[in-house]
C-alpha atoms as a printed R data frame, in Angstrom:
    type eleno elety resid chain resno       x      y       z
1   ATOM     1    CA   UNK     A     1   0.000  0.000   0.000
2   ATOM     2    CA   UNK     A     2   2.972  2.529   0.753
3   ATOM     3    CA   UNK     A     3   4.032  1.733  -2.408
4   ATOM     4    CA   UNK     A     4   1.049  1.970  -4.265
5   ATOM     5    CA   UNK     A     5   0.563  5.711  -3.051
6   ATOM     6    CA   UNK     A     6   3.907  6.313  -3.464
7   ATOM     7    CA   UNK     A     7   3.939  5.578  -6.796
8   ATOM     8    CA   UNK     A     8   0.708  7.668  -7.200
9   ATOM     9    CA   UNK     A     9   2.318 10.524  -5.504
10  ATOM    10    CA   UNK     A    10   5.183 10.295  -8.130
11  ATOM    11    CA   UNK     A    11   3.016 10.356 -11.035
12  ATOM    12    CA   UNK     A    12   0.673 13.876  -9.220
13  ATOM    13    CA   UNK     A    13   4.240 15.525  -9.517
14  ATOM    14    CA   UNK     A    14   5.069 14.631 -12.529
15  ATOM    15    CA   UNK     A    15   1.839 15.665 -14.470
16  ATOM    16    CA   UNK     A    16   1.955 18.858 -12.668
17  ATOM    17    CA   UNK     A    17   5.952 19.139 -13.607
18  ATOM    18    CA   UNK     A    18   6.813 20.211  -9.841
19  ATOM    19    CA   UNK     A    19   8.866 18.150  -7.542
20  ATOM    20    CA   UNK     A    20   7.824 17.123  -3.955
21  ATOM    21    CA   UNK     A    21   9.439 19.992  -2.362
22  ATOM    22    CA   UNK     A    22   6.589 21.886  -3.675
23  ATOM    23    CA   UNK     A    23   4.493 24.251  -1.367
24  ATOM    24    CA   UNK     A    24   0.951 24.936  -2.173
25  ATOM    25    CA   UNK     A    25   1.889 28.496  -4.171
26  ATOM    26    CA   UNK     A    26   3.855 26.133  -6.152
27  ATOM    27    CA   UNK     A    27   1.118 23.621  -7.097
28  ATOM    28    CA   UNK     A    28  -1.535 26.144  -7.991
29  ATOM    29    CA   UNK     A    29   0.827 28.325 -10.632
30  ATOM    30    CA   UNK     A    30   1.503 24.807 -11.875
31  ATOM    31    CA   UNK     A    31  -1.798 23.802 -12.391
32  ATOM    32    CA   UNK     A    32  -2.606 27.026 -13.786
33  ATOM    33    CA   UNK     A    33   0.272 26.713 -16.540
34  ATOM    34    CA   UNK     A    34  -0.594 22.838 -17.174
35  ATOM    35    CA   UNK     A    35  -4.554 22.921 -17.539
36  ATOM    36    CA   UNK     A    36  -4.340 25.747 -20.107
37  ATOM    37    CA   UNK     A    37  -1.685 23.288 -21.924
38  ATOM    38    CA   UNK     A    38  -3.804 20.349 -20.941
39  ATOM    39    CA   UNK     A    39  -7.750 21.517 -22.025
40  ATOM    40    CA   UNK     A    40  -8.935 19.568 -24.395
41  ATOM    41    CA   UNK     A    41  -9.977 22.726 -26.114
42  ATOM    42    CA   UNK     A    42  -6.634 23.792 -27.088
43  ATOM    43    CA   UNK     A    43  -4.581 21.241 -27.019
44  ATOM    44    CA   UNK     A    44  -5.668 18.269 -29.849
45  ATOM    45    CA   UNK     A    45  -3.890 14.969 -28.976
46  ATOM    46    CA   UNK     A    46  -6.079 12.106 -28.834
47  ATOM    47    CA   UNK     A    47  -4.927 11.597 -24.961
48  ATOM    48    CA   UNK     A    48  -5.441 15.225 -23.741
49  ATOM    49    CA   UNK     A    49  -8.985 14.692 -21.774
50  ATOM    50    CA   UNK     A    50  -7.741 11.592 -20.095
51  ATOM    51    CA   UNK     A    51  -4.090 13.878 -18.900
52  ATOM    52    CA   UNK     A    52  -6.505 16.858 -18.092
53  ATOM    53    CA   UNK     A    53  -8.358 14.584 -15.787
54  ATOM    54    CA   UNK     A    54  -4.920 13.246 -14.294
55  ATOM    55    CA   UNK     A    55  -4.058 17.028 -13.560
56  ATOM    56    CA   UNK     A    56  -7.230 18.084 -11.650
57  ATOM    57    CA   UNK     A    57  -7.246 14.594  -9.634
58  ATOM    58    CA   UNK     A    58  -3.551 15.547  -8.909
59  ATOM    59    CA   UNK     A    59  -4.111 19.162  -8.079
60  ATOM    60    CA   UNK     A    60  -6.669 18.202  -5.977
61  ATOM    61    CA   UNK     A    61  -4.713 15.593  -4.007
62  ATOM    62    CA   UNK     A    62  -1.551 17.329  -3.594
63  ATOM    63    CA   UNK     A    63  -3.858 20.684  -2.152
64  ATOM    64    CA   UNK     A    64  -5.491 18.674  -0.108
65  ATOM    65    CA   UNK     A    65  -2.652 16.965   1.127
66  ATOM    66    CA   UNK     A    66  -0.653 20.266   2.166
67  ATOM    67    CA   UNK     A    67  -3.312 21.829   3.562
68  ATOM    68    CA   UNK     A    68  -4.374 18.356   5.631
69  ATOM    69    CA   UNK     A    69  -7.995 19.610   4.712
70  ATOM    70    CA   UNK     A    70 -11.085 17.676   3.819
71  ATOM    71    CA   UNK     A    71 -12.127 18.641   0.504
72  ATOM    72    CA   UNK     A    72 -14.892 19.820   0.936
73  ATOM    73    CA   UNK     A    73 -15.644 21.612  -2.035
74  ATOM    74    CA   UNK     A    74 -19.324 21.356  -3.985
75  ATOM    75    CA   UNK     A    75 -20.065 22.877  -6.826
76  ATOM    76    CA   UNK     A    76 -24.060 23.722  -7.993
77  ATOM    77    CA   UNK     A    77 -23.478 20.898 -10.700
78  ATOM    78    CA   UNK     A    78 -22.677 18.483  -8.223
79  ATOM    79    CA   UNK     A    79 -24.657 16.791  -4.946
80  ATOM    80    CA   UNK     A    80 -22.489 16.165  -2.209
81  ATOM    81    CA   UNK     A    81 -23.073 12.726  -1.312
82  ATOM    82    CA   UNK     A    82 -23.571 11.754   2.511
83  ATOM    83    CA   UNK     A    83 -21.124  9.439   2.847
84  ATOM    84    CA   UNK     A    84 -19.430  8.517   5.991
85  ATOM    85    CA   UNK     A    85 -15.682  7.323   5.132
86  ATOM    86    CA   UNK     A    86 -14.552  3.458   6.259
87  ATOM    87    CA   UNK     A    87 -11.082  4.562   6.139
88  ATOM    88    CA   UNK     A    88  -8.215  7.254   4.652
89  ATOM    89    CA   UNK     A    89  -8.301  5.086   1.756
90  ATOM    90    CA   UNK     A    90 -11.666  5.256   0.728
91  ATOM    91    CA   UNK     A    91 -12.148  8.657   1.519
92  ATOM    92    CA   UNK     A    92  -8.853  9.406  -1.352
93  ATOM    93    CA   UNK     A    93 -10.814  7.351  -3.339
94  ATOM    94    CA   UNK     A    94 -13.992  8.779  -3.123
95  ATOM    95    CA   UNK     A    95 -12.201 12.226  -3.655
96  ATOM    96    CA   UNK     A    96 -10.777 11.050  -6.649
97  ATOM    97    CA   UNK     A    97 -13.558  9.953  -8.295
98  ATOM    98    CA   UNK     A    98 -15.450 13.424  -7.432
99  ATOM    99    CA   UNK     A    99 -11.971 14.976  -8.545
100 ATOM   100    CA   UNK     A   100 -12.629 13.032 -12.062
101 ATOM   101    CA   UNK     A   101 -15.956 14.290 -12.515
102 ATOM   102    CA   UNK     A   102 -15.707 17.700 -12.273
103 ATOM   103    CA   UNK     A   103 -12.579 17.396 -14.634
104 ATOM   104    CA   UNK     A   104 -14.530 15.647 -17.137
105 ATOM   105    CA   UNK     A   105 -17.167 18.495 -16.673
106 ATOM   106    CA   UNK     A   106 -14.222 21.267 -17.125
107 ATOM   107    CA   UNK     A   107 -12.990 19.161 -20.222
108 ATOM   108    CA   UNK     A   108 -16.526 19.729 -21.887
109 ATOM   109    CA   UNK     A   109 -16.177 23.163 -21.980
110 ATOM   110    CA   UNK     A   110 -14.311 25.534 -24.039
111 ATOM   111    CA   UNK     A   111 -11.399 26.426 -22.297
112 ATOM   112    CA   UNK     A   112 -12.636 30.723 -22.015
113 ATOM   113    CA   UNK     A   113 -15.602 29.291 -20.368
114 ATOM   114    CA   UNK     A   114 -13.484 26.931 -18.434
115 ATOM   115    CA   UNK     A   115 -11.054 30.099 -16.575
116 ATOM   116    CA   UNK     A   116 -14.623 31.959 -15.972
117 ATOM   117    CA   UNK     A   117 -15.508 28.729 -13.745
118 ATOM   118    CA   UNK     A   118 -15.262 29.509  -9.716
119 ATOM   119    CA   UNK     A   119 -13.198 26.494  -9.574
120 ATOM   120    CA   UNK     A   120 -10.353 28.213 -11.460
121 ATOM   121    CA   UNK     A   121 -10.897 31.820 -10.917
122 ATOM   122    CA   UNK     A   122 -10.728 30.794  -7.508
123 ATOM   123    CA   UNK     A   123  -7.202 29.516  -8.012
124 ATOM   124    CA   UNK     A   124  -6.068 32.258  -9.881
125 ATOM   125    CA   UNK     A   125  -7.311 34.790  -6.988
126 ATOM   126    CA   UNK     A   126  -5.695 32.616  -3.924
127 ATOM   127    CA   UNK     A   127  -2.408 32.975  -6.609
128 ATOM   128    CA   UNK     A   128  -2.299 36.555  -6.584
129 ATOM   129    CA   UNK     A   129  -3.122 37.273  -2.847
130 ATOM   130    CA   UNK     A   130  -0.382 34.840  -2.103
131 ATOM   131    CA   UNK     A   131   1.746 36.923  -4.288
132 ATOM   132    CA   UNK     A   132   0.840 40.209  -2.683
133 ATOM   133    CA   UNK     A   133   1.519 38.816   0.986
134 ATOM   134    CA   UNK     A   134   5.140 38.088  -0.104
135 ATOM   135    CA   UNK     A   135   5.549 41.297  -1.401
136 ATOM   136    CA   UNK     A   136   4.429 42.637   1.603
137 ATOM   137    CA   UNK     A   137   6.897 40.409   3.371
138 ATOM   138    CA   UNK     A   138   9.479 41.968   1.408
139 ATOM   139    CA   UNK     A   139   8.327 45.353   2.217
140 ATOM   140    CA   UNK     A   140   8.640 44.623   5.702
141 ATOM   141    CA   UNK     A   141  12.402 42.853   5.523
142 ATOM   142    CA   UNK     A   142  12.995 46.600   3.770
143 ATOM   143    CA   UNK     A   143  10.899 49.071   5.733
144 ATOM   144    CA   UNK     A   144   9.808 47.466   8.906
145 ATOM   145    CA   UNK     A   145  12.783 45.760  10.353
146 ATOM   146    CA   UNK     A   146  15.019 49.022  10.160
147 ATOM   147    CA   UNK     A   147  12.597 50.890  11.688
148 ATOM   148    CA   UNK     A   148  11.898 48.345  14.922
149 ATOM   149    CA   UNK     A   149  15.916 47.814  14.692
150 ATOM   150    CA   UNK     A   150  16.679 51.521  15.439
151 ATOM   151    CA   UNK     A   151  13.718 52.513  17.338
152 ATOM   152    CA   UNK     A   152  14.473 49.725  19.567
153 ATOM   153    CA   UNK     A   153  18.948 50.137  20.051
154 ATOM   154    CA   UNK     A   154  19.500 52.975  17.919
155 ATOM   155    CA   UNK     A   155  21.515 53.289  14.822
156 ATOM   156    CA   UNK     A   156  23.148 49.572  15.857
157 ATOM   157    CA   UNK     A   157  19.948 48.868  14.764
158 ATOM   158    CA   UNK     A   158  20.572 49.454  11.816
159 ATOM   159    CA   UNK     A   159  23.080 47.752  11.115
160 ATOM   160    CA   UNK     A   160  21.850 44.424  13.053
161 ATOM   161    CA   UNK     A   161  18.654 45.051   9.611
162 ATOM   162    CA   UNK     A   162  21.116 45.433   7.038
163 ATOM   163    CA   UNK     A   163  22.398 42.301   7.932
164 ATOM   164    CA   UNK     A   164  18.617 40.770   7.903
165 ATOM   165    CA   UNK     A   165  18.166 42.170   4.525
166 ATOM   166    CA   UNK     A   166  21.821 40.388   3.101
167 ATOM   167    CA   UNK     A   167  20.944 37.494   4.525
168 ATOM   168    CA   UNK     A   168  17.236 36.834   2.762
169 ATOM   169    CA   UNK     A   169  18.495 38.093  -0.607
170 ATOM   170    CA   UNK     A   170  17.389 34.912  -2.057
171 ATOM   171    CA   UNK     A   171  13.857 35.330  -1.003
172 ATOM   172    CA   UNK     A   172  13.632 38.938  -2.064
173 ATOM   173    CA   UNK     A   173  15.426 39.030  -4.959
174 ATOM   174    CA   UNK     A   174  13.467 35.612  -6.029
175 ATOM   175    CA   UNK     A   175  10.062 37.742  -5.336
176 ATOM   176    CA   UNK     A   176  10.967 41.013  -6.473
177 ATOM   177    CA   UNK     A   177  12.120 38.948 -10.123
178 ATOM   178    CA   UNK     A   178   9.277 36.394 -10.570
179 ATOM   179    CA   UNK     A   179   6.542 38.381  -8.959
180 ATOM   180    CA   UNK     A   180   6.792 42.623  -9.435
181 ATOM   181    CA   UNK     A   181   6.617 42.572 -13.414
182 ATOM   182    CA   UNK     A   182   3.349 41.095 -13.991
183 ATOM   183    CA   UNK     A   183   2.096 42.317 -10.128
184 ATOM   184    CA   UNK     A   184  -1.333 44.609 -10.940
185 ATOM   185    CA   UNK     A   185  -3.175 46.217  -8.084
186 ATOM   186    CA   UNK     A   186  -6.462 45.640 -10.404
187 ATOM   187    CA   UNK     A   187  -5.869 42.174 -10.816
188 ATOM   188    CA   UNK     A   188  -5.407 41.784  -6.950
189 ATOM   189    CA   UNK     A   189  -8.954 43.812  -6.412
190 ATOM   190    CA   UNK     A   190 -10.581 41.131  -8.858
191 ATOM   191    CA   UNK     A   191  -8.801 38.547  -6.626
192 ATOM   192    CA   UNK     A   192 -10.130 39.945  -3.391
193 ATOM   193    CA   UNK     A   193 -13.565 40.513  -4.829
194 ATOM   194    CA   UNK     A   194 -13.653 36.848  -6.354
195 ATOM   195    CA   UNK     A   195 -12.848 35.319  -2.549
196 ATOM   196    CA   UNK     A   196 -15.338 37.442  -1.053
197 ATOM   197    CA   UNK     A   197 -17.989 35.637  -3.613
198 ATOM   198    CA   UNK     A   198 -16.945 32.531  -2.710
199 ATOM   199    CA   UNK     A   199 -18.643 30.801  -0.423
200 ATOM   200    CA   UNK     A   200 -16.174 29.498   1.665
201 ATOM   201    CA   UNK     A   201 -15.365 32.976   2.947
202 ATOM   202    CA   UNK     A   202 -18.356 34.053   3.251
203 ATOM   203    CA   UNK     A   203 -19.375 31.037   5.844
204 ATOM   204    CA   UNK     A   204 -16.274 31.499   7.425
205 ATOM   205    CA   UNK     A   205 -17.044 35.538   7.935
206 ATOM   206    CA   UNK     A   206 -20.192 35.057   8.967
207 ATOM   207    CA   UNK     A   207 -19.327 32.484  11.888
208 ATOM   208    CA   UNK     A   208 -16.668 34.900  12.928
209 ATOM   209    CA   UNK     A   209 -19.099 37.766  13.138
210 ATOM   210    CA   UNK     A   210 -21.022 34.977  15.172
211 ATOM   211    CA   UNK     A   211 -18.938 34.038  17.453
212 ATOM   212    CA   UNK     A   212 -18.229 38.017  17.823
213 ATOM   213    CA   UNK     A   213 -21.752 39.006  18.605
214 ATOM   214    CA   UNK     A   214 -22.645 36.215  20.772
215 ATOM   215    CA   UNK     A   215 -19.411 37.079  23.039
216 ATOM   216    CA   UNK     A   216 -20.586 41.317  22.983
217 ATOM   217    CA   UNK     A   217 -23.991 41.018  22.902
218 ATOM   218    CA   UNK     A   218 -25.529 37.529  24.041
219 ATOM   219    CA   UNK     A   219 -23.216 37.394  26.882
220 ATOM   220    CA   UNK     A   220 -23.973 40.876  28.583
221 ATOM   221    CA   UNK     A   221 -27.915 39.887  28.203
222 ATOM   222    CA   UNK     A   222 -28.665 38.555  31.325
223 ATOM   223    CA   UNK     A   223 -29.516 35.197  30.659
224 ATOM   224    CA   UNK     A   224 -27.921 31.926  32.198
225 ATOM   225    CA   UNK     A   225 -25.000 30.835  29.741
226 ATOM   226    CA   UNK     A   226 -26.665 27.477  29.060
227 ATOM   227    CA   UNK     A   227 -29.743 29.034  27.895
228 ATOM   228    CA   UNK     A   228 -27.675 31.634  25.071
229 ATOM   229    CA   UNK     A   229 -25.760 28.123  24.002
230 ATOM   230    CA   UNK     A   230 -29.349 27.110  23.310
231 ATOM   231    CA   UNK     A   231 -30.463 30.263  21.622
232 ATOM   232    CA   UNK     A   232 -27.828 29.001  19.045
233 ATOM   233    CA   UNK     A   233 -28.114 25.373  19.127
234 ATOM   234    CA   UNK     A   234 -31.480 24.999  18.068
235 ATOM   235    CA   UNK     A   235 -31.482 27.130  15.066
236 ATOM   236    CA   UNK     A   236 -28.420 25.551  14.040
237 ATOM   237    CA   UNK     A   237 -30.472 22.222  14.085
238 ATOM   238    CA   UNK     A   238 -33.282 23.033  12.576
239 ATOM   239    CA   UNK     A   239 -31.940 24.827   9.609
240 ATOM   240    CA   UNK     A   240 -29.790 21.799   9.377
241 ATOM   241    CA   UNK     A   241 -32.725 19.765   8.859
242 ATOM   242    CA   UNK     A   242 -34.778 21.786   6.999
243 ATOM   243    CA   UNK     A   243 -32.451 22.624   4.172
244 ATOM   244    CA   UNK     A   244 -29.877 19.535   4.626
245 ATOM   245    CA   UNK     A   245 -30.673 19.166   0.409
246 ATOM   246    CA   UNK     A   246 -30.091 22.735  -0.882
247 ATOM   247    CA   UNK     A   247 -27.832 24.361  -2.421
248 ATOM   248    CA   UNK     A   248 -26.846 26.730   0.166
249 ATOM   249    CA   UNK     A   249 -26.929 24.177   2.826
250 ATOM   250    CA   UNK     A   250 -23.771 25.140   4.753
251 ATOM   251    CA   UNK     A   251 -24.651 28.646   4.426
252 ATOM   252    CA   UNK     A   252 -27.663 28.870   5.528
253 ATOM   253    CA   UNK     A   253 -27.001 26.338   8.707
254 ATOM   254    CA   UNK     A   254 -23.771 27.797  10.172
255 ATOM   255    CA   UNK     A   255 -23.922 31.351   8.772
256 ATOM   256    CA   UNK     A   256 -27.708 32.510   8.539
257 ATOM   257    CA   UNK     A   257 -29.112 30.583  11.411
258 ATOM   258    CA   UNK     A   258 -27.176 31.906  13.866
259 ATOM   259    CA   UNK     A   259 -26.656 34.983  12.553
260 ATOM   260    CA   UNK     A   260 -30.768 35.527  13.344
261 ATOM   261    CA   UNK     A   261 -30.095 34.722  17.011
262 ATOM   262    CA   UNK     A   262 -27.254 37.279  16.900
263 ATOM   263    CA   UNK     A   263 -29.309 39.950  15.607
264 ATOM   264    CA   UNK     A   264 -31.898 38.989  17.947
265 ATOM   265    CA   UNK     A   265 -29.264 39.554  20.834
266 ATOM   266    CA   UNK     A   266 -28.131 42.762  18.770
267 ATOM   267    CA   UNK     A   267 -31.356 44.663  18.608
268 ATOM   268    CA   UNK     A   268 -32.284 44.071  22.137
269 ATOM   269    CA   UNK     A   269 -29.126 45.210  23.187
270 ATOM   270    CA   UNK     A   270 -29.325 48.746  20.896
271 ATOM   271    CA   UNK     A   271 -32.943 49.278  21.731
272 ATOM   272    CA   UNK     A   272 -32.783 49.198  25.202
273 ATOM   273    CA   UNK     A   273 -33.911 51.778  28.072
274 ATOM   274    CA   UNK     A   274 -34.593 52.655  31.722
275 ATOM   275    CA   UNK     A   275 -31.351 52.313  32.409
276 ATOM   276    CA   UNK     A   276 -29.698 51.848  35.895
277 ATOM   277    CA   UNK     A   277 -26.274 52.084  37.465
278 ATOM   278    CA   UNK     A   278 -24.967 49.135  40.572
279 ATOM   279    CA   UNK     A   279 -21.573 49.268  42.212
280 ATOM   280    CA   UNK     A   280 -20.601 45.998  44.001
281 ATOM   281    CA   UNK     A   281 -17.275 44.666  45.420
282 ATOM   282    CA   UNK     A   282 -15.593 41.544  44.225
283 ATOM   283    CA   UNK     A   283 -13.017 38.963  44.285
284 ATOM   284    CA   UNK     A   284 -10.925 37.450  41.227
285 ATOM   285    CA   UNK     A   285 -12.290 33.812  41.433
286 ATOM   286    CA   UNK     A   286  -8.913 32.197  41.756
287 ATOM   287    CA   UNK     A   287  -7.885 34.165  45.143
288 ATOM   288    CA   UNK     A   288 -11.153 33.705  46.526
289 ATOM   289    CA   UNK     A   289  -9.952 29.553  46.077
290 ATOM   290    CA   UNK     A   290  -6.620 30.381  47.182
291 ATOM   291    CA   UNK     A   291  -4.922 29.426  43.928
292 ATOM   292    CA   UNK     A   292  -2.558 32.395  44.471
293 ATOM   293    CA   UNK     A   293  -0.288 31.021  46.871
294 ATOM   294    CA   UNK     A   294   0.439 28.079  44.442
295 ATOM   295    CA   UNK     A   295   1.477 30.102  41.729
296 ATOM   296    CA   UNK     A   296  -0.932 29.853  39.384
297 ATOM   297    CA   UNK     A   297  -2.136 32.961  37.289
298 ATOM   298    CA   UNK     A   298  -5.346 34.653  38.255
299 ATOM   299    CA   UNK     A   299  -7.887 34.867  35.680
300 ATOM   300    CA   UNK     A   300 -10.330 38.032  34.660
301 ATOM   301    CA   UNK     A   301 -13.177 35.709  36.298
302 ATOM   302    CA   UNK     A   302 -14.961 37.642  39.157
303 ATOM   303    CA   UNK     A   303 -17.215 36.791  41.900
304 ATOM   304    CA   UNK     A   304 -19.796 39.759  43.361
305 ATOM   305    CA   UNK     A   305 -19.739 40.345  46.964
306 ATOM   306    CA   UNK     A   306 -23.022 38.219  48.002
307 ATOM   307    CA   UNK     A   307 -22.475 36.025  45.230
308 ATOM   308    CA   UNK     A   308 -24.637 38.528  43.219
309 ATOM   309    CA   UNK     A   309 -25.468 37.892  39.931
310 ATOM   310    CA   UNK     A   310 -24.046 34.444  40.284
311 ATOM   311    CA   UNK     A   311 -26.357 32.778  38.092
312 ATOM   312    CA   UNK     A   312 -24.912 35.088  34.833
313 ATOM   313    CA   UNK     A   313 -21.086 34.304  34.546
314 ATOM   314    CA   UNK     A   314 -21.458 36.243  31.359
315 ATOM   315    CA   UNK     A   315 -21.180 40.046  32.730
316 ATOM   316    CA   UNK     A   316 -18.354 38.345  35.343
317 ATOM   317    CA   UNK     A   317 -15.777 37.874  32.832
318 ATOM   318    CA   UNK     A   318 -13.175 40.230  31.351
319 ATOM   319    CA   UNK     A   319 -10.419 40.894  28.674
320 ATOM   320    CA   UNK     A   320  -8.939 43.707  30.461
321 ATOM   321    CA   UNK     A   321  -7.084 42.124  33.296
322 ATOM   322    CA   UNK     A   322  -4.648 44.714  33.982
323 ATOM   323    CA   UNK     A   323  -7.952 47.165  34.836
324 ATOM   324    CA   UNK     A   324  -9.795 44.473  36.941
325 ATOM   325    CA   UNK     A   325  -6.069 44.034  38.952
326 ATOM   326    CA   UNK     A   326  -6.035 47.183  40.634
327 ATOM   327    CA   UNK     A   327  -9.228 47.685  41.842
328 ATOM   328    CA   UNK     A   328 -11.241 45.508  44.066
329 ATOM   329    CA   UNK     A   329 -14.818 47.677  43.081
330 ATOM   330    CA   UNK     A   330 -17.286 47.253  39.337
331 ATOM   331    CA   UNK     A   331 -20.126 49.799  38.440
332 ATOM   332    CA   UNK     A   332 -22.119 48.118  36.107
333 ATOM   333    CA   UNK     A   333 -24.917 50.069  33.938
334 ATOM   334    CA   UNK     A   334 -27.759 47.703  33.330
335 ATOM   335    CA   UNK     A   335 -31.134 48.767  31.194
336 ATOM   336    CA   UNK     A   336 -34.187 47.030  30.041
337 ATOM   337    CA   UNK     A   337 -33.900 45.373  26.640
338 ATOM   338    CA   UNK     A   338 -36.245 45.944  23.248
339 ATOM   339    CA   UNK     A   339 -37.682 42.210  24.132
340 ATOM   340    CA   UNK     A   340 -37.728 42.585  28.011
341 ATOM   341    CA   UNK     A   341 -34.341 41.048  28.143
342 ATOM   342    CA   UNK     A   342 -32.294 42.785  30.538
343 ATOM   343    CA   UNK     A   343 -28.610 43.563  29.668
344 ATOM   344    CA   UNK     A   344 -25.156 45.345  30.988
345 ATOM   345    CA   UNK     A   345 -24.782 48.658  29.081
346 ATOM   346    CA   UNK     A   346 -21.530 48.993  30.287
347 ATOM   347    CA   UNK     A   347 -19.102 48.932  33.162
348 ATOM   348    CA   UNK     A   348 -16.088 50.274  34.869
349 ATOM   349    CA   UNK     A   349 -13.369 49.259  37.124
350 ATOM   350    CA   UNK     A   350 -13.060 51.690  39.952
């Protein structure tokens, strides 16, 4: 068997014409250059579908591979099967075959309607932001470096960044060479546009705006922590359910369905009134266990004198340590939310 993939490995590199050494920038220019040499549309040998089919299985593989993702790709021609996975094995199989079928959908095409396919223009965009970040990179070997160097021990500083720079001239050179002729700020705004559109991003944005607004806004309603999880959970589930066959599936279940519970949180939080202000006393939960004498670090966790508002940990926790440190006191302004939720306003350290 470690043969048999080895041997399959060997044959992914050679189609794409990159050695094993290759990084993922690497295999994506190279399946750029080799699928407009491989399309069926332009090139005419009688074997060019069956080598164009080689190269997406390959590029497919070897991304996957580097990444150590699950493709998890789907396009709208294409129903994502629910198949659970016996083993490593059959799940490369079972991407290979998917990896075939879209090829031999791409290979149908003419190859200008092939690049206007999100598959490729995909590619081509992840390409050029890759491209941009390492000329930022070099920009910062040239610009930032001297400036932390001598802002930090003075013009010996300088000195200790001129020797930074000689030592990556291979990388900058090799960027500034292959990359800065054909670099176009339009061509990186198409790039950036084209990720935004894809879908991938957008789930991922929207779970990150999630995970954002539950922290601001669900946690300073006061509602018992098990109870917001919920507020999530079965939204989540049900959208899950509900639209488990469309096209949007992912989408709608971890970006849309909780986004409704966030705005929920959101506009009760913004529409509140009759607001009130409560100072209490507290300790930082690890001294009040006596954790502090065995060295271990205190955390922004406090407890209310009384135990007060014990049942919401969610207005008891806090990013700004150093603040919550030097005092021993918390005003907190509380108000009546839009849907009779109450919440914390705000609050200060004293």
């Amino acid at each position: 068997m470690k043969n048999h993939n080895s041997n399959v490995l060997t044959e992914y590199y050679r189609i794409l014409e990159i050695d094993s050494k290759a990084n993922l920038v690497d295999i994506k220019k190279a399946y750029r250059k080799r699928a407009k040499d491989l399309h069926p549309d332009v090139n005419q040998s009688p074997d060019a579908q069956e080598k164009f089919v080689l190269l997406n299985e390959a590029y497919e593989y070897l991304q996957n591979k580097k990444t150590g993702k699950v493709y998890s790709h789907r396009e709208h021609n294409y129903t994502k099967p629910k198949t659970k996975y016996k083993s490593r094995q059959d799940w490369e199989n079972k991407e290979k075959e998917r990896a075939r079928r879209r090829a031999q959908h791409h290979a149908k095409m003419r190859y200008e309607a092939f690049t206007q396919t999100d598959f490729y223009k995909t590619t081509v965009a992840l390409d050029v932001l890759m491209d941009f970040v390492s000329l930022l990179s070099v920009g910062f070997i040239f610009i930032g470096i001297p400036i932390i160097a001598y802002s930090t021990v003075g013009t010996t500083g300088l000195y200790i960044a001129a020797f930074l720079i000689f030592i990556t001239v291979g990388y900058w050179a090799s960027v500034l060479l292959h990359i800065l002729p054909n670099f176009s700020f339009r061509e990186l705004g198409n790039s950036i546009k084209q990720i935004l559109n894809t879908r991938a991003f957008q789930i991922t944005a929207l779970v990150i705006l999630n995970i954002y607004f539950a922290a601001e806004y669900g946690l300073s309603t006061l509602l018992p922590i098990w109870l917001i999880l919920l507020s999530y959970a079965l939204p989540v589930l049900l959208f899950y359910f509900l639209f488990k066959t469309a096209k949007h599936h992912y989408l709608l279940t971890w970006g849309i369905a909780p986004a409704i519970v966030s705005l929920f949180f959101l506009t009760n939080f913004y529409f509140s009134s009759n607001t009130t202000v409560e100072t209490y006393s507290y300790r930082n939960r690890m001294e009040s266990r006596g954790y502090k004498s065995r060295g271990k670090q205190k955390t922004s966790f406090i407890i209310l004198k009384g135990n007060k508002y014990d049942e919401y940990p969610g207005i008891r926790v806090f990013f700004d340590f150093s603040k919550m440190e030097k005092s021993h006191s918390i005003t907190y302004r509380f108000a009546d939310g839009l849907f009779g939720l109450r919440v914390m306003e705000d609050y200060q350290f004293h």
